[in-house]
TORDOMI-513144 format. One record per residue (C-alpha): residue number from 1; y, z, x. Coordinates in steps of 0.05 Angstrom, whole numbers, always signed. Each point is the difference from the previous one (the first is absolute). Layout:
N
<fise lumse="NUM" c2="Y" c3="Z" c1="X"/>
...
This chain:
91
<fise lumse="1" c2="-786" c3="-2849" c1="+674"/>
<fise lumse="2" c2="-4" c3="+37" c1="+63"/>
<fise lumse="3" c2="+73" c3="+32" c1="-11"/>
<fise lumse="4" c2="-27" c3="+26" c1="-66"/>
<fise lumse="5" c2="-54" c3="+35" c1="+21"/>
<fise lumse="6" c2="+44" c3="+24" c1="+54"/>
<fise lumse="7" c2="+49" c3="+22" c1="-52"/>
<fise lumse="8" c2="-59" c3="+42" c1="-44"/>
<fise lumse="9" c2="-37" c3="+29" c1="+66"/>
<fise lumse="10" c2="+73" c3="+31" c1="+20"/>
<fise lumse="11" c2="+13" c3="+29" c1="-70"/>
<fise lumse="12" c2="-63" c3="+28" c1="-1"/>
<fise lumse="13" c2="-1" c3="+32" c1="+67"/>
<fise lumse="14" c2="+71" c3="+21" c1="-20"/>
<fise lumse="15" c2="-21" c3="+33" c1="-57"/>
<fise lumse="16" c2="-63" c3="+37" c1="+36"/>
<fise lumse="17" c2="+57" c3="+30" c1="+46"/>
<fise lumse="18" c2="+41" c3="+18" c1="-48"/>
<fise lumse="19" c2="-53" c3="+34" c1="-37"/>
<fise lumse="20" c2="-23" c3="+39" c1="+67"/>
<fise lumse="21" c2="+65" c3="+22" c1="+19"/>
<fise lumse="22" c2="+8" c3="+27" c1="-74"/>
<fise lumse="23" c2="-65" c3="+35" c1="+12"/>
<fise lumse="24" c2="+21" c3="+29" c1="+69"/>
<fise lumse="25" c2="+71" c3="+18" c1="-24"/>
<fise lumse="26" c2="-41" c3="+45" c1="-59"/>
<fise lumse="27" c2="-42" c3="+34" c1="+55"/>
<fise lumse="28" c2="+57" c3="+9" c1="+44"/>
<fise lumse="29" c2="+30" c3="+49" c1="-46"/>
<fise lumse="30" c2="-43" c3="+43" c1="-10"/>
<fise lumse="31" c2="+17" c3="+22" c1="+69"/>
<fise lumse="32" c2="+71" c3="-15" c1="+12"/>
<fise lumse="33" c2="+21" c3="+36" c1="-58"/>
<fise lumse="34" c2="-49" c3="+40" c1="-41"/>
<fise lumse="35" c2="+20" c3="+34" c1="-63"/>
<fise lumse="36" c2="-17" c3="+69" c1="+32"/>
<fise lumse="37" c2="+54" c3="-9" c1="+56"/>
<fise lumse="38" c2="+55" c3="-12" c1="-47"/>
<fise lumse="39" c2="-31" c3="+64" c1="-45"/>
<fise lumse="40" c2="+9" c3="+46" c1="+59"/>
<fise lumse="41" c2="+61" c3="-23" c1="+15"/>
<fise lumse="42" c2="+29" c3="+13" c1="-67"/>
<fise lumse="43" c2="-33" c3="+68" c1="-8"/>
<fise lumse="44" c2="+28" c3="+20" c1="+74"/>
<fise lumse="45" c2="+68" c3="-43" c1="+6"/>
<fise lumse="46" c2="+42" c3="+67" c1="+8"/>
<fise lumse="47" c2="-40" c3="+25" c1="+55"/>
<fise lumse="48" c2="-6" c3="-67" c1="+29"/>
<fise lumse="49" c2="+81" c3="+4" c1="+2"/>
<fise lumse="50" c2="+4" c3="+64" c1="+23"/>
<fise lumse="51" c2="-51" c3="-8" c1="+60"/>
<fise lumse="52" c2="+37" c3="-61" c1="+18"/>
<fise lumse="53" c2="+65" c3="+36" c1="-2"/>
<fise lumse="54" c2="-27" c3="+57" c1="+53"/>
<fise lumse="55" c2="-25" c3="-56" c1="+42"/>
<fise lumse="56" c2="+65" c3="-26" c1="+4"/>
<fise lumse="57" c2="+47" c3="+67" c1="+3"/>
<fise lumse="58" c2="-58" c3="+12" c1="+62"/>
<fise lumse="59" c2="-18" c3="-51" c1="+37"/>
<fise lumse="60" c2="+59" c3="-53" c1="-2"/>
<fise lumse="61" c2="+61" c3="+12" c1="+50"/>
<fise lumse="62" c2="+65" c3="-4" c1="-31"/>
<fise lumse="63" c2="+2" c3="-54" c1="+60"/>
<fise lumse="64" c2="-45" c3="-37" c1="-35"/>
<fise lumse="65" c2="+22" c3="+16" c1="-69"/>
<fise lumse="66" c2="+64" c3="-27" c1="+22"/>
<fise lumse="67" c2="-38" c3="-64" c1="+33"/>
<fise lumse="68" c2="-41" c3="-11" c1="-72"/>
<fise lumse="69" c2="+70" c3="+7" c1="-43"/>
<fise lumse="70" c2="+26" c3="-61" c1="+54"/>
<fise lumse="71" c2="-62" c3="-31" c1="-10"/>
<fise lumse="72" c2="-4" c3="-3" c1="-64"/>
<fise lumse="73" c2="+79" c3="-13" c1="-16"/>
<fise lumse="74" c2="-1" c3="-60" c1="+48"/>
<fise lumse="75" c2="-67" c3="-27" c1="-37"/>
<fise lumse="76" c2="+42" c3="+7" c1="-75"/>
<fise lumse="77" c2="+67" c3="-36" c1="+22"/>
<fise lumse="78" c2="-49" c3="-49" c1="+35"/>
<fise lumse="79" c2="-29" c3="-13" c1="-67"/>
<fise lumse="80" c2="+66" c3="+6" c1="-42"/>
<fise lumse="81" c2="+22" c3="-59" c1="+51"/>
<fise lumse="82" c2="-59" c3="-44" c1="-6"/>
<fise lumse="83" c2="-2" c3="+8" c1="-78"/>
<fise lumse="84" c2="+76" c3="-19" c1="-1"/>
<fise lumse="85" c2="-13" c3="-60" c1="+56"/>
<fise lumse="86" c2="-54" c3="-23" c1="-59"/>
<fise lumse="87" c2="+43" c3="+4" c1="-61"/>
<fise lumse="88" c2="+45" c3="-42" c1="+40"/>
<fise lumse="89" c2="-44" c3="-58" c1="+9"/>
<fise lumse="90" c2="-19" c3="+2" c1="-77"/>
<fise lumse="91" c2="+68" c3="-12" c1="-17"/>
């Protein structure tokens, strides 16, 4: 008897979560990504592009364009080797 009720308090207080974290997932978007953020960025994607293109050309060193390109090239071979390493062990 006493696992039973143990049982049907769990499922209940597992679905009162579940319901509040459906509720709090719902009012989390409306500020994490609200439709009027993805508007503007549609409307204004070239001159998002192109400001983020002068920042670049201006404020990054070829030194560091040259350290990001490493970066970056080291991080896709790292994960080319690690994807490869787990098609192995499927085999």
């Amino acid at each position: 008897m006493g696992d039973e009720s143990r049982i049907e308090e769990l499922t209940k207080r597992c679905a009162a979560l579940e319901a509040e974290l459906k509720e709090t997932k719902e009012k989390l978007k409306k500020y994490t990504a609200p439709e009027r953020n993805r508007e503007f960025y549609k409307l204004h994607k070239e001159e998002m592009l192109n400001r983020n293109k002068e920042y670049y050309r201006e404020k990054v060193t070829p030194e560091k364009r040259k350290e990001y390109a490493r970066r970056a090239y080291l991080n896709q071979k790292e994960k080319k080797r690690l994807a490869a390493a787990a098609t192995e062990e499927n085999i």
